[in-house]
TIVO-691949 format. One record per residue (C-alpha): x negated, y, z; residue in three letters; chain. Coordinates in steps of 0.02 Angstrom, whole numbers, plus 32768, in hexadecimal, padded with zeros to 4 digits. Layout:
# residues N
{{X Y Z} 'ALA' 'A'}
...
END
This chain:
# residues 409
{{7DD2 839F 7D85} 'UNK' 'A'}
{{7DB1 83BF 7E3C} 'UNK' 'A'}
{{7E3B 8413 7EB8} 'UNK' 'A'}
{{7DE4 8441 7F4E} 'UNK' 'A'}
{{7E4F 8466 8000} 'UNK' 'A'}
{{7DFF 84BB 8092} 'UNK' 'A'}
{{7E3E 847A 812E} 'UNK' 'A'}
{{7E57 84DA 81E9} 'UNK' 'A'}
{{7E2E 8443 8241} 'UNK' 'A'}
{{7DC4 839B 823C} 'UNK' 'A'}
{{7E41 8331 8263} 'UNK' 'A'}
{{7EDE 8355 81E1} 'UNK' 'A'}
{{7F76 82D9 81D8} 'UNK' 'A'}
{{7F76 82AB 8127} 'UNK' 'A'}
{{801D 8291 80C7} 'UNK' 'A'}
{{8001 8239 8028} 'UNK' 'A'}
{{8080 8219 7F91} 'UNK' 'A'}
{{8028 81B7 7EF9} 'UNK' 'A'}
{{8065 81A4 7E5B} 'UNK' 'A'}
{{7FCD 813A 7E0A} 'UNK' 'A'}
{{7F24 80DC 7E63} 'UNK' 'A'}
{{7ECC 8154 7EEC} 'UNK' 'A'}
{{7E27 813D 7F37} 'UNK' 'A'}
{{7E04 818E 7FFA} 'UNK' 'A'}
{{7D63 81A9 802B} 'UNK' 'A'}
{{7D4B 81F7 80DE} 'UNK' 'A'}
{{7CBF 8271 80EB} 'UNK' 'A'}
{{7C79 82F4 8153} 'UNK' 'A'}
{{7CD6 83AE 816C} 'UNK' 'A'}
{{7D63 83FA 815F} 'UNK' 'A'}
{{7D8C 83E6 80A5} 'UNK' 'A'}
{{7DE9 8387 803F} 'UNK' 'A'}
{{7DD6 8374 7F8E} 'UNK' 'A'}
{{7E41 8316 7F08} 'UNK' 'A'}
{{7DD8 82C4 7E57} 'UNK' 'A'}
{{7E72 82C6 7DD7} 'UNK' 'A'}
{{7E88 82C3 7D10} 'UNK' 'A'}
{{7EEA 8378 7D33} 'UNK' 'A'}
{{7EE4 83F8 7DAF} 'UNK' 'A'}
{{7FAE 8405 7DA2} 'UNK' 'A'}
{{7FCC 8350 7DB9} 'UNK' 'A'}
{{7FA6 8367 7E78} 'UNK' 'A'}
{{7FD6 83DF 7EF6} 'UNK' 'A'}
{{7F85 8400 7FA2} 'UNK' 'A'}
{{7FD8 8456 8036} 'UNK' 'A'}
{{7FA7 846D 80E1} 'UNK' 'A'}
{{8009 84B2 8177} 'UNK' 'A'}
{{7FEF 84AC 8225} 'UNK' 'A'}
{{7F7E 841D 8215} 'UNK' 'A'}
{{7FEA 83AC 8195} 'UNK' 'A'}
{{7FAA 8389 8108} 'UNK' 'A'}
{{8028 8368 806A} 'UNK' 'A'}
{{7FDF 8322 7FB8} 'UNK' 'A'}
{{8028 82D0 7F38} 'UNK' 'A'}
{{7FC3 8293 7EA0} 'UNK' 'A'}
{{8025 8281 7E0E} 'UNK' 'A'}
{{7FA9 81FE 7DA8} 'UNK' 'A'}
{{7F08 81A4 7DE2} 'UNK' 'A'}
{{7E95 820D 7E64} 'UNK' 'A'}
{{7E06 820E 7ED0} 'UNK' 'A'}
{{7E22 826C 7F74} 'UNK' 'A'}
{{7D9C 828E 8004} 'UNK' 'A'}
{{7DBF 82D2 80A2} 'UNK' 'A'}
{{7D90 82D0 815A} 'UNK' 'A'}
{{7D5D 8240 81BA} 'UNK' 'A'}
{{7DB4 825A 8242} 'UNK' 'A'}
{{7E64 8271 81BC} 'UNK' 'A'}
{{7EF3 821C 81EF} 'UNK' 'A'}
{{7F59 81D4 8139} 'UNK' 'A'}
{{7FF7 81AE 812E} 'UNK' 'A'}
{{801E 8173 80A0} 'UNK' 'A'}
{{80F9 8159 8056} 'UNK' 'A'}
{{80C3 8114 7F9D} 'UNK' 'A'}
{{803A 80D7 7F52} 'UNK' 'A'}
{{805F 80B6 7E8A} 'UNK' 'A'}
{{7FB7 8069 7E71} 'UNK' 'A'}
{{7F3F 800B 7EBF} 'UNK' 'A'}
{{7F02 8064 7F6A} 'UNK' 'A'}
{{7E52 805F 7FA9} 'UNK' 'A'}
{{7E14 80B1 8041} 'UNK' 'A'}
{{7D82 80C7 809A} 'UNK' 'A'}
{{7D23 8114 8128} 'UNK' 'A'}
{{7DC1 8160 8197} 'UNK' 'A'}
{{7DAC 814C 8248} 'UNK' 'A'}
{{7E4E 817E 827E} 'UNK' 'A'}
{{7F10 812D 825C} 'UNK' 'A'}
{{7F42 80F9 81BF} 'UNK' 'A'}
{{8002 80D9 8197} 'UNK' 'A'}
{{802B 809C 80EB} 'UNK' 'A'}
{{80DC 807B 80C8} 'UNK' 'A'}
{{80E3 803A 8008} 'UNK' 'A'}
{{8043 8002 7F98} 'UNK' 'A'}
{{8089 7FBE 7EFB} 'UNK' 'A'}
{{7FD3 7F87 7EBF} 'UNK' 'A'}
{{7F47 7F4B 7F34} 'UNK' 'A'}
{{7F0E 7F95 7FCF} 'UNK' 'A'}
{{7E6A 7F99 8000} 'UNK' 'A'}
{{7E26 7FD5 80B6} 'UNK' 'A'}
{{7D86 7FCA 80F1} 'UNK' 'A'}
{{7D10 8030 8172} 'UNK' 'A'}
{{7DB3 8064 81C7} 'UNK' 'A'}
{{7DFD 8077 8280} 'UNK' 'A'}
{{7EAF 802F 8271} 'UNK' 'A'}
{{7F3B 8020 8200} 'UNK' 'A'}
{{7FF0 7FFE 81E9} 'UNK' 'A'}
{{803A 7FBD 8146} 'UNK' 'A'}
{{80EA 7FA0 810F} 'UNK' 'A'}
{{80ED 7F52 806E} 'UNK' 'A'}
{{805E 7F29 7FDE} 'UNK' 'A'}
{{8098 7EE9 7F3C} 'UNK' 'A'}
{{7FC4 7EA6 7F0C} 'UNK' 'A'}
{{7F68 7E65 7F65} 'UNK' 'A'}
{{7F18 7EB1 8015} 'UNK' 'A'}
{{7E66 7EA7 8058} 'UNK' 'A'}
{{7E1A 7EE7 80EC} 'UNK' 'A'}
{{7D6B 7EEB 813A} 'UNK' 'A'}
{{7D22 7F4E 81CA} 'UNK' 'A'}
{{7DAF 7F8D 822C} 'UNK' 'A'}
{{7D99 7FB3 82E1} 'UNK' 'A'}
{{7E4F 7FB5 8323} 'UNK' 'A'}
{{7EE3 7F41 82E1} 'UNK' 'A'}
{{7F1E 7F0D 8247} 'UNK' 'A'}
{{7FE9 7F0C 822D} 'UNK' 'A'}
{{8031 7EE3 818E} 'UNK' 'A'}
{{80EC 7EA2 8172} 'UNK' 'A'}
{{80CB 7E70 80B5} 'UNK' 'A'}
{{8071 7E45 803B} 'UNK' 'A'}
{{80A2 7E00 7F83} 'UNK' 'A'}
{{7FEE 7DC9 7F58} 'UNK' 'A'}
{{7F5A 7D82 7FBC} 'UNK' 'A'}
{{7F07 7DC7 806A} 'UNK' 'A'}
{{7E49 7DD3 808D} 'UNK' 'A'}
{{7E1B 7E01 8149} 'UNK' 'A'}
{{7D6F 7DFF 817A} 'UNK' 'A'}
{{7D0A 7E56 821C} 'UNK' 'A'}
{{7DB1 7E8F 8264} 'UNK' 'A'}
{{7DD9 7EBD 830C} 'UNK' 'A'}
{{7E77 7E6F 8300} 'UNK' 'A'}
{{7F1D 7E41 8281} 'UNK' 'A'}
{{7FB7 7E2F 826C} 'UNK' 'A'}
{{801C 7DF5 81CB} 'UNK' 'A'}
{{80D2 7DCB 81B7} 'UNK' 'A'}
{{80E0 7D80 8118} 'UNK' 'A'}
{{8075 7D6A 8077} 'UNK' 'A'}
{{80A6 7D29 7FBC} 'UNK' 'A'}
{{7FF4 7CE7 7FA0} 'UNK' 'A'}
{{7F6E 7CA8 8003} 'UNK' 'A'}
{{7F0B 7CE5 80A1} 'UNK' 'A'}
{{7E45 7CF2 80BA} 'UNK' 'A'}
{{7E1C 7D28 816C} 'UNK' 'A'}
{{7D6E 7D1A 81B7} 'UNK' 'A'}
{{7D03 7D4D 823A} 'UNK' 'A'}
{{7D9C 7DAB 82A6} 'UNK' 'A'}
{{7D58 7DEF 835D} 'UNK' 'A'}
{{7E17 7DF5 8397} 'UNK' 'A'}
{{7EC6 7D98 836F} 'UNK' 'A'}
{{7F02 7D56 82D2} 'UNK' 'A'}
{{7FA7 7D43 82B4} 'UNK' 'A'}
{{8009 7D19 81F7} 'UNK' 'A'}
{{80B0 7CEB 81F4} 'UNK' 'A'}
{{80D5 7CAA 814E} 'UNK' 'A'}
{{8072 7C96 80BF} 'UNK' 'A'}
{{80B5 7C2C 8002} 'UNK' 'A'}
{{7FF1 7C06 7FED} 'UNK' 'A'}
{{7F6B 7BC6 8044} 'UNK' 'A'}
{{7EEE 7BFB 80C2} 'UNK' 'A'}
{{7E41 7BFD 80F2} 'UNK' 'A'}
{{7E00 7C37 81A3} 'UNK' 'A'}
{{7D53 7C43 8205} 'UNK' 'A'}
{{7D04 7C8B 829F} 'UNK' 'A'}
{{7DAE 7CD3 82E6} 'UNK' 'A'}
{{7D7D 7D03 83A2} 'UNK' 'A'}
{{7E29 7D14 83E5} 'UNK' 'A'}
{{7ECB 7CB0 83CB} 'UNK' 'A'}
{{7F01 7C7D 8328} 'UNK' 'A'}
{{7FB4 7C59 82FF} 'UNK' 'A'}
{{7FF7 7C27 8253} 'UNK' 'A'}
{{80AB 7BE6 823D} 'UNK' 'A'}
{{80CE 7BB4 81A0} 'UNK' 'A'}
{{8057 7B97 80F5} 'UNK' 'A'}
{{80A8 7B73 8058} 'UNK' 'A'}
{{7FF9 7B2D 8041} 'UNK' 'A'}
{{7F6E 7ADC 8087} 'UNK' 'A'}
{{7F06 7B2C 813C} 'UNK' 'A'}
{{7E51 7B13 8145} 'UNK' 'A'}
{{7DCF 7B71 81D4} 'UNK' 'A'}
{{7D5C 7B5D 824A} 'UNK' 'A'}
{{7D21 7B93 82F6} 'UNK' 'A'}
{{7DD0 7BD6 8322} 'UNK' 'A'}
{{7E4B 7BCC 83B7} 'UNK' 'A'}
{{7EF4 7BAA 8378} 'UNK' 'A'}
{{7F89 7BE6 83C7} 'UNK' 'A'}
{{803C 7B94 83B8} 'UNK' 'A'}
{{8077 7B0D 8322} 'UNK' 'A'}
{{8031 7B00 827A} 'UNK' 'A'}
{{80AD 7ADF 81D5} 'UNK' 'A'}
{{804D 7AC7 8139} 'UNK' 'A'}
{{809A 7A94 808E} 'UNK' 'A'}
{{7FE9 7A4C 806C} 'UNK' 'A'}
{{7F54 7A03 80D0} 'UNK' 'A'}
{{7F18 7A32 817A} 'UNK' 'A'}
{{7E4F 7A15 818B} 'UNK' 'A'}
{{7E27 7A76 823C} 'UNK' 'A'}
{{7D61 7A68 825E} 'UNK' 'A'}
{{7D22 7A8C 8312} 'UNK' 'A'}
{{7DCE 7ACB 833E} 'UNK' 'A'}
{{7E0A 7B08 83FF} 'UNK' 'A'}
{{7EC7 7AEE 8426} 'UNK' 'A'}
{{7EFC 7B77 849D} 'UNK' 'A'}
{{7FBC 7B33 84C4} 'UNK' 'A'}
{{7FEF 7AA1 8545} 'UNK' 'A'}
{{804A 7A5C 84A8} 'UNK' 'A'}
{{8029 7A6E 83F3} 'UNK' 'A'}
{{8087 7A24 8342} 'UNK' 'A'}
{{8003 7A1D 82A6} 'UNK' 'A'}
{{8083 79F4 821E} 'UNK' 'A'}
{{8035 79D1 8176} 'UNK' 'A'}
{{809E 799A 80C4} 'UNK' 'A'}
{{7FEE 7954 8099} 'UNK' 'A'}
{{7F4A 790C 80FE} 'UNK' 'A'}
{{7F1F 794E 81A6} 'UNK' 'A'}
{{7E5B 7959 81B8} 'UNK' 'A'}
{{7E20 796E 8278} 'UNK' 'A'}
{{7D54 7996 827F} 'UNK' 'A'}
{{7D3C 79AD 833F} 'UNK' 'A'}
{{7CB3 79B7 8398} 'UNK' 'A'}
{{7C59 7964 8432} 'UNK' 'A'}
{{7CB7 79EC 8496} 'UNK' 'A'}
{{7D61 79BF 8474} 'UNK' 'A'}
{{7D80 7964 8512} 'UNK' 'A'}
{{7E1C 799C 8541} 'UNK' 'A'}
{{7EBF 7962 84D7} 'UNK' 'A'}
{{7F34 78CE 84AD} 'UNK' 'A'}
{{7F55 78AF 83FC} 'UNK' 'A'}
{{800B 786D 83C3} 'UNK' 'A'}
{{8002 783A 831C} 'UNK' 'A'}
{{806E 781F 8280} 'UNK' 'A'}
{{8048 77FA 81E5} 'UNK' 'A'}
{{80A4 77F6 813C} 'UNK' 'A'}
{{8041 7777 80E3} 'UNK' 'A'}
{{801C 7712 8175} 'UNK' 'A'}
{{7F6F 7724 8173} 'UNK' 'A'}
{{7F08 7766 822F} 'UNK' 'A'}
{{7E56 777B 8236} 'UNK' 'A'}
{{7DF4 77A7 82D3} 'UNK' 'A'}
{{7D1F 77B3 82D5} 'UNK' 'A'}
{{7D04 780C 8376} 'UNK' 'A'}
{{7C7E 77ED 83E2} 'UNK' 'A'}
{{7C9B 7725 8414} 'UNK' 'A'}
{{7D28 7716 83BC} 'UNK' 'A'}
{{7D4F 76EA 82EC} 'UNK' 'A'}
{{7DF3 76B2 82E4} 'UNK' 'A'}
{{7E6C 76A9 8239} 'UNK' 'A'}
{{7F19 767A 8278} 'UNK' 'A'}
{{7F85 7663 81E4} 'UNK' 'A'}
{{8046 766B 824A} 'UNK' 'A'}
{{805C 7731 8229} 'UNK' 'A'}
{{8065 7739 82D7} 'UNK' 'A'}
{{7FDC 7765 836A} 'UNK' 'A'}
{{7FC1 77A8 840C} 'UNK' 'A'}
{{7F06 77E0 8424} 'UNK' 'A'}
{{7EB6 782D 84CD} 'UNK' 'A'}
{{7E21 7896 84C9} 'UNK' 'A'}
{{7DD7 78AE 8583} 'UNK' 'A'}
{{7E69 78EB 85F3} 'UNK' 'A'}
{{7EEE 791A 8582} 'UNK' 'A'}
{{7F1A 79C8 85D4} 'UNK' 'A'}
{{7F45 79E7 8517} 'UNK' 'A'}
{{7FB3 7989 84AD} 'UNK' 'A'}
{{7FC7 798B 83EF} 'UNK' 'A'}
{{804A 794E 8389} 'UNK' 'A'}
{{8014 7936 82D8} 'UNK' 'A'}
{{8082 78FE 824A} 'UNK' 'A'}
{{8047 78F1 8191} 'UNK' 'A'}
{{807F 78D1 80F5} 'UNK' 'A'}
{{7FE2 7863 80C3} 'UNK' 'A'}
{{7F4B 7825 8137} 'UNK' 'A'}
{{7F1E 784F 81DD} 'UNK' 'A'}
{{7E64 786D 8200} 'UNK' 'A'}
{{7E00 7886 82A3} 'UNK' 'A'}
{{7D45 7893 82A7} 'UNK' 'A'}
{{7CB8 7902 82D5} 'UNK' 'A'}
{{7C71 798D 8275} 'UNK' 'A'}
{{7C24 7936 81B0} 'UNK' 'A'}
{{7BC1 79F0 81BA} 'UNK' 'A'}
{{7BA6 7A6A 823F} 'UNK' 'A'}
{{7B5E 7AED 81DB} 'UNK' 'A'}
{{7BED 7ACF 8158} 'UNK' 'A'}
{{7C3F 7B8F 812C} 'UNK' 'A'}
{{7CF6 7B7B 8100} 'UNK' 'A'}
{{7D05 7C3A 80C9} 'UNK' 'A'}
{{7C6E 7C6F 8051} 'UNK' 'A'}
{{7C3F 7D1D 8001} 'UNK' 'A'}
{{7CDA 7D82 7FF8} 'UNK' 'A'}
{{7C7B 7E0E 7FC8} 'UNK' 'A'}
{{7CDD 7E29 7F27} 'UNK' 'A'}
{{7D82 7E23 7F69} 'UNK' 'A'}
{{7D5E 7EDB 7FA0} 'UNK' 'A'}
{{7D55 7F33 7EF5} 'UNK' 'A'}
{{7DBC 7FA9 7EB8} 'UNK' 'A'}
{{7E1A 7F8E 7E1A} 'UNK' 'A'}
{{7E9E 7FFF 7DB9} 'UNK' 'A'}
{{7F4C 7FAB 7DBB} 'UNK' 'A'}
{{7FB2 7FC9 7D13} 'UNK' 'A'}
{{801E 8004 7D5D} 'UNK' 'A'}
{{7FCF 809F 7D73} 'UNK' 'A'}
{{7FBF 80D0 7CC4} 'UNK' 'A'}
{{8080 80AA 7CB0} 'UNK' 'A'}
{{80AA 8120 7D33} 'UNK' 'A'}
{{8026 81B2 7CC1} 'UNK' 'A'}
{{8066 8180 7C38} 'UNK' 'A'}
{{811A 81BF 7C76} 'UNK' 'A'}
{{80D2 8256 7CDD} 'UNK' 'A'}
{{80A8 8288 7C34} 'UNK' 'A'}
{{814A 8251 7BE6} 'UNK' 'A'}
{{81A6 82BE 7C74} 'UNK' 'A'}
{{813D 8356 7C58} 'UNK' 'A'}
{{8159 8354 7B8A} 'UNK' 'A'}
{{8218 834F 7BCA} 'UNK' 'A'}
{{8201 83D5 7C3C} 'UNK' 'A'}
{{81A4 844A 7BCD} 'UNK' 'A'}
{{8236 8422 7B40} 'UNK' 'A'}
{{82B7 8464 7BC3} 'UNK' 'A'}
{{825A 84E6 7BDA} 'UNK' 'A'}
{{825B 8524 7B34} 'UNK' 'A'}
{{82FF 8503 7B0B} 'UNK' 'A'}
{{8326 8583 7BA3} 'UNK' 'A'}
{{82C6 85F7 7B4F} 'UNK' 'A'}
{{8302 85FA 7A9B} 'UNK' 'A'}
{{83C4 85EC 7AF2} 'UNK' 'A'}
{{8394 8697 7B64} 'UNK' 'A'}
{{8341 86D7 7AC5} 'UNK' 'A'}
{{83FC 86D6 7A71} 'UNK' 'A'}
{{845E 8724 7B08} 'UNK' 'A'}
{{83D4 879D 7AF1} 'UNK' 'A'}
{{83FF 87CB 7A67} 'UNK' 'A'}
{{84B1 87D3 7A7E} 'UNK' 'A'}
{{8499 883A 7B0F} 'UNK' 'A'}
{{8424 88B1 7ABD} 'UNK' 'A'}
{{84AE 88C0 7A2A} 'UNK' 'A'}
{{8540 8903 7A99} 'UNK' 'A'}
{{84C2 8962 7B0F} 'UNK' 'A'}
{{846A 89C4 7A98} 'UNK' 'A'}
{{83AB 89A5 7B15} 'UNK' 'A'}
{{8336 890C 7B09} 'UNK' 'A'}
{{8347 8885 7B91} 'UNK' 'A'}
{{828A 8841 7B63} 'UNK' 'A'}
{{826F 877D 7BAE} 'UNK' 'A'}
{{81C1 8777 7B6C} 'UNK' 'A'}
{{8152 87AD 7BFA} 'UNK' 'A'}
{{80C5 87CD 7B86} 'UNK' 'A'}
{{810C 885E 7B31} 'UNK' 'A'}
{{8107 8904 7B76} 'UNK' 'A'}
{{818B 893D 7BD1} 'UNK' 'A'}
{{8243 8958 7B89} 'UNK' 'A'}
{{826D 89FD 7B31} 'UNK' 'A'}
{{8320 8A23 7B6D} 'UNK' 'A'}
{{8377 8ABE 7AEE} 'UNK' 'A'}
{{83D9 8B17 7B66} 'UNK' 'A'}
{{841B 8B80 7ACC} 'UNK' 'A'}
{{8493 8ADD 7AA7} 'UNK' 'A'}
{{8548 8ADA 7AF0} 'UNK' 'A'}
{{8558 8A31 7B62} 'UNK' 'A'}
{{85D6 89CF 7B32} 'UNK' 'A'}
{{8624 8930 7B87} 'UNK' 'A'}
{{85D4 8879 7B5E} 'UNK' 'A'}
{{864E 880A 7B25} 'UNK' 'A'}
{{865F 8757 7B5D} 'UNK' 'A'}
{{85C5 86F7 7B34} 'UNK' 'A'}
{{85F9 862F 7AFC} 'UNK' 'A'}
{{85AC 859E 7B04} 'UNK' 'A'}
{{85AE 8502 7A99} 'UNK' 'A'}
{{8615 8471 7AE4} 'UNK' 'A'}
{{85EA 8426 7B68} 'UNK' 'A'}
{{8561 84AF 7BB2} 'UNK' 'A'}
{{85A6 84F7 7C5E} 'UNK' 'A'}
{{8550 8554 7CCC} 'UNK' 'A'}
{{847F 8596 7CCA} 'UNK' 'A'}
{{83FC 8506 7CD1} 'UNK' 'A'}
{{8381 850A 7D66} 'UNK' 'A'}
{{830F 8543 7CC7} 'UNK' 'A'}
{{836D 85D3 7CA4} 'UNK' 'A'}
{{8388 8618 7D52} 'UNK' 'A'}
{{82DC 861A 7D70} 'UNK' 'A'}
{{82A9 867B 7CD1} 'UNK' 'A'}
{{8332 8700 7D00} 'UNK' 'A'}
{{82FA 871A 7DAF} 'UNK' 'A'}
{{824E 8722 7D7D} 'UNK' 'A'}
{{8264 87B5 7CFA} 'UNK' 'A'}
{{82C6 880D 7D70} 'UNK' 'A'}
{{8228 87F1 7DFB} 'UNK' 'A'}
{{81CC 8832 7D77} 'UNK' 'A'}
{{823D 88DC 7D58} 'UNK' 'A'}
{{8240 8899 7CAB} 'UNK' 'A'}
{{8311 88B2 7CC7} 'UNK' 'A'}
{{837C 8903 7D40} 'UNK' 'A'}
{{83FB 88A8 7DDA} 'UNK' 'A'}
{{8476 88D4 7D4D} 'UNK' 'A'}
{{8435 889B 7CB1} 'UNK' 'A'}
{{8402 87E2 7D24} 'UNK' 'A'}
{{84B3 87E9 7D6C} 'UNK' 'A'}
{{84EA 87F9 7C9B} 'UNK' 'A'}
{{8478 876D 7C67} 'UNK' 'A'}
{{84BE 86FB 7CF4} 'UNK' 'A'}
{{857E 8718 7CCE} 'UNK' 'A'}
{{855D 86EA 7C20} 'UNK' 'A'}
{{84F6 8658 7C47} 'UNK' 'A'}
{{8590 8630 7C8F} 'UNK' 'A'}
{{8616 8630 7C28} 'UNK' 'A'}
END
């Protein structure tokens, strides 16, 4: 089932609440439609430009290009694509997937979060799964449970934290990683700042961009650098006591755990400390790719979670439709109470004709009405059906005023 919203402008701000997996597509016009199991399972609103939906199970949604989303919960997993304006997510409990996008701002993603094609900046504070970046303008991560894939990024990179591992090539700008609870590999970068790694460090063709850098490494420390490095001094420690150096002239193994080695003028220098070996050398392979196809990583899949949170949309509405009923068969005896000491019909079932009131009957006073223990006061259920007879001129002010005072005893 399609809904189908016709917009007064091109460029909407989107509001999004959804309960299960949702797909955006950004299209041309001014429309936006919504792909769901149930046409009452979603609403769509629009004023003065804002744009309010709320899917209540899994969806597909299209609208404008040029839509600005903002999105407060995502259930399921997220995936959006073509939107060349802002996008602010603040919760994704599945995975999130961008790509063909302007910018973005995320809070917090429970899956994993991917990526690709975004003109303007990345910023993300967390992630409980893995990251994929690629052909990026620029990004920024705070912390991640998993591991981190980032390649081909025309601006800066920057990760805070990350319990995994992390994989990195053809970064243009700076690239700053703190801390890895795993092990950093990339190549052709410019890192920025100290590197902590629980695991190895292997760095091939890497730029240094501070006076002073630490490479810190609980296990080997790799170095592939090539004819270019001129410019650094090396001061090295090694856990296991084992150094090796094969650069240009030199081929050195210096087994003391300790080294100082100068590379041209040392304008740069490097303090590296590893758990195992230390290794210097130039590049084994030039045309080696640390970062493969990641062409998969992009593809949408349906978290379970989703069908949990239909499964209890459905739950809720059986509940609701239960209330309602009861409502209905507890008005249905009031009725009849009232009808008894009124000598008229007070009809609640709008598909009847109208009520037939015999004026020829005395009125008499209605007694008190009671309720069984524990029942005080009209439900919201109730209320509702009571004002919407008496929009309907199916009862009087009077006879609604007579329904409510018993409802309320």
């Amino acid at each position: 089932m399609t809904n189908k919203l016709t917009l007064t402008r091109d460029d909407p701000i989107v509001h999004l609440k959804a309960y299960g997996g949702v797909k955006i597509q950004g299209v041309e016009g001014t429309e936006i439609t919504c792909d769901i199991e149930a046409p009452e399972l979603a609403t769509m609103v629009e004023e003065d430009g804002q744009v309010y939906i709320t899917a209540n199970t899994s969806c597909r949604i299209t609208m404008p290009i040029a839509a600005s989303i903002q999105i407060e919960k995502g259930m399921g997993t997220v995936e959006i694509q073509n939107i060349q304006n802002e996008i602010s997510i603040e919760k994704a409990l599945g995975n999130l997937i961008l790509s063909d996008i302007s910018q973005a701002s995320v809070g917090k993603v429970g899956g994993n979060f991917s990526v690709r094609d975004a003109s303007g900046d990345i910023r993300i504070e967390k992630v409980g799964g893995n990251i994929v970046a690629a052909d990026t303008a620029a990004f920024k991560c705070e912390k991640i449970g998993g591991s981190c894939i980032a390649k081909n990024i025309k601006g800066d990179f920057f990760l805070e934290k990350a319990g995994g591992s992390m994989k990195a090539q053809w970064v243009e700008g700076t690239m700053r990683v703190e801390k890895l609870g795993g092990s950093f590999t990339a190549k052709d970068i410019f890192l920025e700042g100290d590197l902590h790694v629980g695991g190895d460090i292997h760095l091939i063709n890497p730029k240094f961009g501070a006076h002073r850098a630490e490479l810190y490494a609980g296990g080997d420390v790799q170095l592939e650098v090539s004819d270019e490095f001129t410019d650094a001094a090396f001061e090295l420690r090694s856990g296991d006591e084992d150094i090796r150096i094969k650069l240009a002239q030199d081929e050195l193994i210096i087994d003391s755990g300790h080294y100082e080695y100068q590379v041209g003028n040392a304008a740069s220098k490097i303090e590296v400390a590893a758990g195992g070996l230390i290794s210097i050398s130039s590049p084994f392979d030039p045309d080696e790719e640390v970062v493969g196809d990641i062409s998969n990583r992009f593809q949408y899949e349906e978290s379970p979670f989703s069908e949990m949170i239909r499964e209890r949309v459905e739950s809720a509405t059986r509940i609701a439709e239960a209330k309602v009923k009861t409502a209905e068969i507890r008005l249905g005896q009031i009725r009849d109470r009232v009808e008894k000491h009124r000598g008229f019909n007070v009809n609640v079932d709008f598909d009847k004709p109208e009520p037939v009131v015999d004026f020829e009957q005395p009125e008499q006073p209605v007694p008190p009405v009671s309720r069984p223990p524990g029942k005080k006061g009209a439900t919201n259920e109730e209320r509702l059906m009571i004002l919407k007879m008496l929009q309907d001129k199916k009862i009087t002010v009077d006879e609604a005023e007579t329904l409510f005072n018993a409802l309320a005893e």
